[in-house]
N, C-alpha and C positions, 0 to 999 in steps of 0.2 A: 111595573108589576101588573099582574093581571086581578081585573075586579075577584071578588070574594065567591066560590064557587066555579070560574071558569077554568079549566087547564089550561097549561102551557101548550104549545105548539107543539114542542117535543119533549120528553124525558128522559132519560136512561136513570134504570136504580139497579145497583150492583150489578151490572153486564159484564158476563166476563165469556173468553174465545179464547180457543186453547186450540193448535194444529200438535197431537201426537203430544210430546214432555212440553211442549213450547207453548206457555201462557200471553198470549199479544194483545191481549186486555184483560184487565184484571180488578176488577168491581168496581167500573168505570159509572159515578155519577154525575150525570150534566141535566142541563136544564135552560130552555131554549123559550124566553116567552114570545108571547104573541106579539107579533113584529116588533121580536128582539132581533139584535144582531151577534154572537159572537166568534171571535178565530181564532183559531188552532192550530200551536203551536209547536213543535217540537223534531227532533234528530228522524233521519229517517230511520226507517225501522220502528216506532216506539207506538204502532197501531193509529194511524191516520187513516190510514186506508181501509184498514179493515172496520174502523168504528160506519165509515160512510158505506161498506156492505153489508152492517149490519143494519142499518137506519131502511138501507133501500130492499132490504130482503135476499140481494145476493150471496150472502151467510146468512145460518141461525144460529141463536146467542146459545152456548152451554149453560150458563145460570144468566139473570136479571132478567128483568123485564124494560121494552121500549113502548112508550107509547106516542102517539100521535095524535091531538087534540083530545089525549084522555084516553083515544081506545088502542087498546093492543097492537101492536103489528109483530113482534120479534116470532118470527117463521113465516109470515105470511108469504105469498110470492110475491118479486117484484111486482107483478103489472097492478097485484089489489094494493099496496101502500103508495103506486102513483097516483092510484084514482082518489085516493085519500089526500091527496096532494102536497106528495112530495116529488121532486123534480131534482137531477143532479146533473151537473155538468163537471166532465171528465176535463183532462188537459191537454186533450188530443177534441179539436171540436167535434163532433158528433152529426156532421149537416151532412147536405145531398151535392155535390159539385156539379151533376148534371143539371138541375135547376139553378133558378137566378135569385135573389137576397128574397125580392117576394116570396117567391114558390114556394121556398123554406117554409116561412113562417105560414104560407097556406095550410099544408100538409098537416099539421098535428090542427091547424084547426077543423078541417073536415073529415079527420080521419074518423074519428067516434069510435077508435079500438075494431074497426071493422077489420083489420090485421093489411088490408090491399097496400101494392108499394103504393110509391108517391105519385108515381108517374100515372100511372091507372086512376088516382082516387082526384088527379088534377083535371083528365081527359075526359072526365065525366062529368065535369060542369058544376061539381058539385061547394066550388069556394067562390060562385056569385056572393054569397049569404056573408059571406066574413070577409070581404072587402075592406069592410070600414074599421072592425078590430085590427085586421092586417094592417090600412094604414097606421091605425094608431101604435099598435107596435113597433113600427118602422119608424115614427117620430121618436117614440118613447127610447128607444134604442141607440138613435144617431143614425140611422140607416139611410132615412128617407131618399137624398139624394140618391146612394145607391142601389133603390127599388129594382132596376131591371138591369144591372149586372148580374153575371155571371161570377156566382162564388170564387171560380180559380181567380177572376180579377180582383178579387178588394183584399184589404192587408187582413196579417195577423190578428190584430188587433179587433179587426170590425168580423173577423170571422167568433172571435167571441165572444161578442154583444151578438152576435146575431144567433147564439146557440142559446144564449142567457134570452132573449125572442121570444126562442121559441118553446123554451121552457113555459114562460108565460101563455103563450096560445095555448100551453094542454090544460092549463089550469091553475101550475104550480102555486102554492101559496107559502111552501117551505124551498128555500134555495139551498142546496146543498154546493158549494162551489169549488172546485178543486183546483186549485194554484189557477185563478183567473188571469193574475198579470204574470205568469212564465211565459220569457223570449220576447215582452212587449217595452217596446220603447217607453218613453218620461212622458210624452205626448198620449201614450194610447193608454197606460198606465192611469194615470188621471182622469181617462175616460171614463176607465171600468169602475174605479174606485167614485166616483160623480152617481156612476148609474147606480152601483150597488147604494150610496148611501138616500139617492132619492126615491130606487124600489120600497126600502126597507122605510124611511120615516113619509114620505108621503103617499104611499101605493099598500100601504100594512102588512109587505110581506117577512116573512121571519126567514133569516139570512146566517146559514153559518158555513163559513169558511176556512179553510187549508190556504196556508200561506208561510212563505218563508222572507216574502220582502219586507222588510221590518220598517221602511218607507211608509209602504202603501197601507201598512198594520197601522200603525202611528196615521194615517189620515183619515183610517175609516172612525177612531175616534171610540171603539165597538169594546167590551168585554173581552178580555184574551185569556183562553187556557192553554197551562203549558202540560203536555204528556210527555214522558220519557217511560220506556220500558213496559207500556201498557197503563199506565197510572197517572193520575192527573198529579203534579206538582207544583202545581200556583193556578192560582184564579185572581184577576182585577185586571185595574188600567196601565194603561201601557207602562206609566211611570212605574207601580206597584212593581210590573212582574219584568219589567229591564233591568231593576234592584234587587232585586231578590237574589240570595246569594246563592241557593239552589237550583235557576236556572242559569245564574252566568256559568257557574261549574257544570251544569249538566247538558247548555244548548248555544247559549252565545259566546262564551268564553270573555266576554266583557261588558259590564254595563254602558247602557245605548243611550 
């Protein structure tokens, strides 16, 4: 819980999204503290996706209000609730393949929003100054060994840790995570699920994530909401909402 007086990291109160007759969230309340962690559950379709465009500003909410450490954001544009720092990672990585794992992680540190590609803003000299964050990234991540590879060489896997990086380099303090371990082995799986839980309780960031591996759900140990149809329908720990008779009928079909 957070001390008396501070907001949470994120809020949602009564958010609701409606495309034409079709309501895809519907007075959706959550609440995310300060390096809380938790993930989100549910059937495809029942607004996952759309709750994390509304977080990041690529939708605006029809009713509720979102806030972020207390202040407003629900219409803001993307780039001012990044600066606020929120950060999200898709499920398709998001990096540069003409750079190498460093590079990456250069990029958002010397960009400063000057909008220049990568390539220009690298040529310029100007990621002397963030060497030693860059290393520490690269450790932080698992990377390190693979510093001067070439993105098309390293796996699935390390491709994103290395997007989750670079989230960090811009700032990020809120992780928004979208199916992190889809298409990753037991081995890389473990990774991500390692990194996320030592961002989240030793590094203070607040972490919430889209996930369908009930695995990797069950190791982060985290807070889990289940949505169907726009609407949240369970909230607790893993044991809580694997028993619950409203989600084996509405998402797992049997208790886990």
């Amino acid at each position: 819980m957070n001390e008396p007086g501070i907001p949470p990291a994120l809020e949602l109160a009564g958010v609701s999204k409606r495309f034409g007759g079709l309501t895809v969230l519907d007075r959706l309340d959550l609440r995310l503290e300060l390096s809380g962690m938790a993930c989100i559950l549910g059937p495809n379709g029942c607004g996952k996706t759309t709750l994390f465009n509304l977080i990041t500003g690529a939708l605006k909410p029809d009713e509720g209000t979102i806030r972020v450490y207390g202040a407003r954001v629900g219409g803001l544009p993307p780039f001012e609730i990044s600066r606020k720092g929120v950060g999200r990672k898709f499920q398709v990585p998001g990096i540069y393949p003409e750079l190498t794992v460093a590079e990456n992680i250069e990029v958002p540190l010397v960009a400063g929003g000057t909008g220049n590609g990568p390539l220009a803003l690298l040529r310029r000299g100007g990621a002397a100054a963030s060497h030693a964050r860059r290393d520490e990234l690269l450790d932080l991540c698992g990377l390190a060994a693979k510093a001067e590879h070439a993105v098309a060489t390293i796996s699935h896997g390390e491709r994103q840790r290395l997007e989750i990086a670079m989230l960090l380099a811009r700032g990020s303090r809120i992780l928004l995570l979208d199916e992190p371990t889809a298409g990753m082995t037991a081995l890389e799986t473990q990774a991500i699920c390692e990194l996320v839980i030592e961002l989240q309780r030793k590094h203070g960031r607040a972490v919430l994530l889209i996930e369908h591996d009930m695995g990797f759900v069950r190791a982060l140990g985290c807070p889990i909401v289940v949505m169907v149809r726009g609407k949240m329908i369970a909230h607790g720990n893993y044991d809580e909402v694997s028993r619950d008779p409203a989600v084996i009928q509405s998402y797992l079909g049997r208790a886990r």
